[in-house]
C-alpha positions as a Markdown table, in Angstrom:
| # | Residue | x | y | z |
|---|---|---|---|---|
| 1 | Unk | -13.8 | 14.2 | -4.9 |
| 2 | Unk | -14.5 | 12.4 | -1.5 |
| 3 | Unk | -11.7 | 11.1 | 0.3 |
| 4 | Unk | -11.1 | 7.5 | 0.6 |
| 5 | Unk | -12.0 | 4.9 | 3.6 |
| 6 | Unk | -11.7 | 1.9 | 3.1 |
| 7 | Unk | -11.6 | -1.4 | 5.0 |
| 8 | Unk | -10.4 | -4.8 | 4.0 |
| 9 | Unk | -11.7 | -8.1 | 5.2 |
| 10 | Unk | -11.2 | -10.4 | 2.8 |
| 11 | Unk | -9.2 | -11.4 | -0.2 |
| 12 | Unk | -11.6 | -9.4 | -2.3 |
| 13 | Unk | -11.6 | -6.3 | -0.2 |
| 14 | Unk | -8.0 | -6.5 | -0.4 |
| 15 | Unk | -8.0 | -6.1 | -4.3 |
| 16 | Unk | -9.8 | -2.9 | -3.9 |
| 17 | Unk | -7.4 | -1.4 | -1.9 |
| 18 | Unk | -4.4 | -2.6 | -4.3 |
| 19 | Unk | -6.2 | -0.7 | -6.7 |
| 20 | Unk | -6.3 | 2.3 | -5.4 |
| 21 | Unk | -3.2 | 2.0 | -4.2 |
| 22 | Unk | -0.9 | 1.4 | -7.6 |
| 23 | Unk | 1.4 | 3.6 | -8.0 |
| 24 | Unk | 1.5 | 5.0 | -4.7 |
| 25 | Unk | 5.2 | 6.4 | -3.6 |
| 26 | Unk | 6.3 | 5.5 | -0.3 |
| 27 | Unk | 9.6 | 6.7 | 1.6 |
| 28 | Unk | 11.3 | 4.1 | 3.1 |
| 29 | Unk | 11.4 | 6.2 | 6.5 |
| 30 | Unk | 7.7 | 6.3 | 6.6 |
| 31 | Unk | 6.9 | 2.1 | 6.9 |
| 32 | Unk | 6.7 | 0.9 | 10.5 |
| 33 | Unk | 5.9 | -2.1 | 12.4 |
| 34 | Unk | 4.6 | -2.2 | 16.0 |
| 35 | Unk | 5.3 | -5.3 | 17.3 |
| 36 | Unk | 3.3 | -4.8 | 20.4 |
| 37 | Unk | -0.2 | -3.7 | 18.5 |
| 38 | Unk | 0.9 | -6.4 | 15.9 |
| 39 | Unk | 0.4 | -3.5 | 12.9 |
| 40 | Unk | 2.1 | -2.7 | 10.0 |
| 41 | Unk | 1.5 | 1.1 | 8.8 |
| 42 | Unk | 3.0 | 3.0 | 5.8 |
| 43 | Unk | 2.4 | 6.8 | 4.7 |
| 44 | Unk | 2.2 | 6.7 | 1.5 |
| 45 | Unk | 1.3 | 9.4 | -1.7 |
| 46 | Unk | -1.3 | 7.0 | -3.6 |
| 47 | Unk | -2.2 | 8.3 | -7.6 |
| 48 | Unk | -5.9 | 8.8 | -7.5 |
| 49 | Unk | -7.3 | 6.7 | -9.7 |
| 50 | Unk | -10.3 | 7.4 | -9.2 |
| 51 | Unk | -10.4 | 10.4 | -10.4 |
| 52 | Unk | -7.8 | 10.4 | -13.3 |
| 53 | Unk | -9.1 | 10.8 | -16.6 |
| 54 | Unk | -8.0 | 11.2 | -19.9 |
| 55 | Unk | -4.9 | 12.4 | -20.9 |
| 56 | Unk | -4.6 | 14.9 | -17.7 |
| 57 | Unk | -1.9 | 14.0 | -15.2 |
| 58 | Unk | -4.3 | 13.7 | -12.5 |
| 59 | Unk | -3.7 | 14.1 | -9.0 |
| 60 | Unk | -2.1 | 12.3 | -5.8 |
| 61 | Unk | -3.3 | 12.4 | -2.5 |
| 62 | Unk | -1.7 | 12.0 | 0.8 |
| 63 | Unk | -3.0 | 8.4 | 2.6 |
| 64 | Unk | -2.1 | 6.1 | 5.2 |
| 65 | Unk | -2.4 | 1.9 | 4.9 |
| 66 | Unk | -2.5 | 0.2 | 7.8 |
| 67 | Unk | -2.4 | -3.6 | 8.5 |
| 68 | Unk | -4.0 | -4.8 | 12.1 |
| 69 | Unk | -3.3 | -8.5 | 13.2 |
| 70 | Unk | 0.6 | -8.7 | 11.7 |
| 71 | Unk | 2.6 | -11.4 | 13.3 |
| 72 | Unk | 5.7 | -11.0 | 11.4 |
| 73 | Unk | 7.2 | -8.8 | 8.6 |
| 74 | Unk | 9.8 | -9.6 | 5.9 |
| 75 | Unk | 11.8 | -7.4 | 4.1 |
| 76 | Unk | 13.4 | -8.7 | 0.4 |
| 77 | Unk | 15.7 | -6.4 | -1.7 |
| 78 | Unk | 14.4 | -3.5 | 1.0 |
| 79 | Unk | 17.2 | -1.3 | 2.2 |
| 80 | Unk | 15.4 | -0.2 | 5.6 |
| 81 | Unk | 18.4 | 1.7 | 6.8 |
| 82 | Unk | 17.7 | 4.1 | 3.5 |
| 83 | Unk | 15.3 | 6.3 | 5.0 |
| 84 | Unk | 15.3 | 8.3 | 2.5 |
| 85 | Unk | 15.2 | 5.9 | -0.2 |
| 86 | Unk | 11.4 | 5.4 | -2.4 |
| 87 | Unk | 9.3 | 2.8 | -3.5 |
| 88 | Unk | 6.4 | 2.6 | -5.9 |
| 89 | Unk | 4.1 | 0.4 | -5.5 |
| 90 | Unk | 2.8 | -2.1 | -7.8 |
| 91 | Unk | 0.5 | -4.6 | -6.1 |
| 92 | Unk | -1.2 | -5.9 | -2.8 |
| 93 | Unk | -1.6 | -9.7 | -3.0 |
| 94 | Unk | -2.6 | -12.6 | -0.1 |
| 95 | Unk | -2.0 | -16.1 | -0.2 |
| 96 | Unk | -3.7 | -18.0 | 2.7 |
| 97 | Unk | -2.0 | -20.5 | 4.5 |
| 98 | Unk | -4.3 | -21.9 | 7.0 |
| 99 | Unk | -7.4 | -20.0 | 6.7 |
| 100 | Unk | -8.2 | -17.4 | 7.9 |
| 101 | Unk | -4.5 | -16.7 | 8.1 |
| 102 | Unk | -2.4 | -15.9 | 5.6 |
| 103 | Unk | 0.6 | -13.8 | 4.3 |
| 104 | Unk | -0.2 | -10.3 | 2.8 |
| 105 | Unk | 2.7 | -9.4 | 0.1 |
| 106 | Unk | 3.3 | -5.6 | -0.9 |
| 107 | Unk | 4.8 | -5.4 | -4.2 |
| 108 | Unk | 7.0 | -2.8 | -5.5 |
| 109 | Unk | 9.0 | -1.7 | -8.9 |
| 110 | Unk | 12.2 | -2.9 | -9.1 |
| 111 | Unk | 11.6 | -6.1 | -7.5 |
| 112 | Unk | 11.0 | -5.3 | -3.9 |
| 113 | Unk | 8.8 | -6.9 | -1.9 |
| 114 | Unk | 6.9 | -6.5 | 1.8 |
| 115 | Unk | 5.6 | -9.8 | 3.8 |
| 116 | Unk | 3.1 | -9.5 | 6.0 |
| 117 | Unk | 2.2 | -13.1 | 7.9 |
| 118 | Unk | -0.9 | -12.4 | 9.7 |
| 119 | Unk | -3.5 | -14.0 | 11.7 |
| 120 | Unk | -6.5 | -12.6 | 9.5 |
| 121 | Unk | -6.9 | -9.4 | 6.9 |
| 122 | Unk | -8.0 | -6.8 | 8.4 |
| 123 | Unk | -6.1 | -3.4 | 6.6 |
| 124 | Unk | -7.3 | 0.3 | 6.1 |
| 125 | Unk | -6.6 | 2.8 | 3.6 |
| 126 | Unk | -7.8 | 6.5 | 4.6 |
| 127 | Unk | -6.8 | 9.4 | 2.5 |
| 128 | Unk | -5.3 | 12.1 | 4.7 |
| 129 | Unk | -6.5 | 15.3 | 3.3 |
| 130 | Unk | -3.9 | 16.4 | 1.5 |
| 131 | Unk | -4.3 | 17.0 | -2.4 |
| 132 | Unk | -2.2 | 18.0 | -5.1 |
| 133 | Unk | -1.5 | 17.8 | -9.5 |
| 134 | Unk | 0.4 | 14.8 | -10.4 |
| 135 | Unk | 3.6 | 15.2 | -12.4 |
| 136 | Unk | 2.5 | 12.8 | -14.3 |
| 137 | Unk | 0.1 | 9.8 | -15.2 |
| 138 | Unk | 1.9 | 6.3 | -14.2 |
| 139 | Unk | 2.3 | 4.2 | -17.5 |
| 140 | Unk | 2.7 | 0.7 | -17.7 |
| 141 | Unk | 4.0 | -1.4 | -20.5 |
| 142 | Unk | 1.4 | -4.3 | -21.1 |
C-alpha cells in the first residue's frame, strides 16, 4: 500500500484526515508546539484504515500530523508532564470562529482534548515509512 500525503485546507479536507487518523496512539512526549513557526506537530502510530479488512488485525503505520498557522494551544484533562503517558485518538473537529479562522479540536478516549486556535487550516498527515501487524482491530461500541 502507498503511504499516505495528505493536505488539509478546509473543513472537508480536515474530515479526511480525522479518518485516517482514528485510532491513532500518540505518546504524550511526542506532541509539540513551536510558538515561533506557529505549528503544532504530533508523531503518532495511525491504524491503517485503509487497508484493514475483514476480520484481520490490520496494520499501523508510523505518521506525523502537523498543523501550520497555530496561534495558541489548549490542553484539557492532558497531563503534559507524563511523557510517557498515551492517548488514542478519536476525532479531528473545527469550529470556525471568524472565518477563515477557527479552532481545530483533537479528540481523545477518555475525555481528553487538544485546542488548536488558528488563523486558517492548513494541517498534513504523511506516513513515515514504517510498517508493522496491528495487535488488534480498534472496536467501537455504536
Amino acid at each position: 500500500m502507498t503511504e499516505l500525503k495528505l493536505l488539509a485546507l478546509d473543513s472537508e479536507d480536515l474530515e479526511v484526515i480525522s479518518a485516517v487518523t482514528q485510532d491513532a496512539v500518540i505518546r504524550v512526549a511526542d506532541l509539540g508546539y513551536a510558538v515561533g513557526d506557529k505549528r503544532f506537530a504530533a508523531l503518532m502510530n495511525r491504524y491503517a484504515w485503509e487497508v484493514a479488512g475483514g476480520r484481520s488485525a490490520g496494520q499501523r503505520r508510523r505518521a506525523a500530523l502537523s498543523f501550520a498557522r497555530v496561534e495558541q494551544v489548549a490542553y484539557a484533562h492532558i497531563n503534559m508532564n507524563a511523557a510517557e503517558g498515551v492517548l488514542e485518538l478519536l476525532d479531528i473537529k473545527f469550529e470556525p470562529t471568524e472565518a477563515p479562522a477557527g479552532t481545530i479540536e483533537l479528540r481523545f478516549a477518555g475525555g481528553g482534548t487538544i485546542r488548536l486556535g488558528i488563523e486558517v487550516i492548513e494541517a498534513r498527515l504523511e506516513d513515515l515509512g514504517a510498517v508493522w501487524a496491528a495487535k488488534a482491530k480498534p472496536e467501537h461500541s455504536v
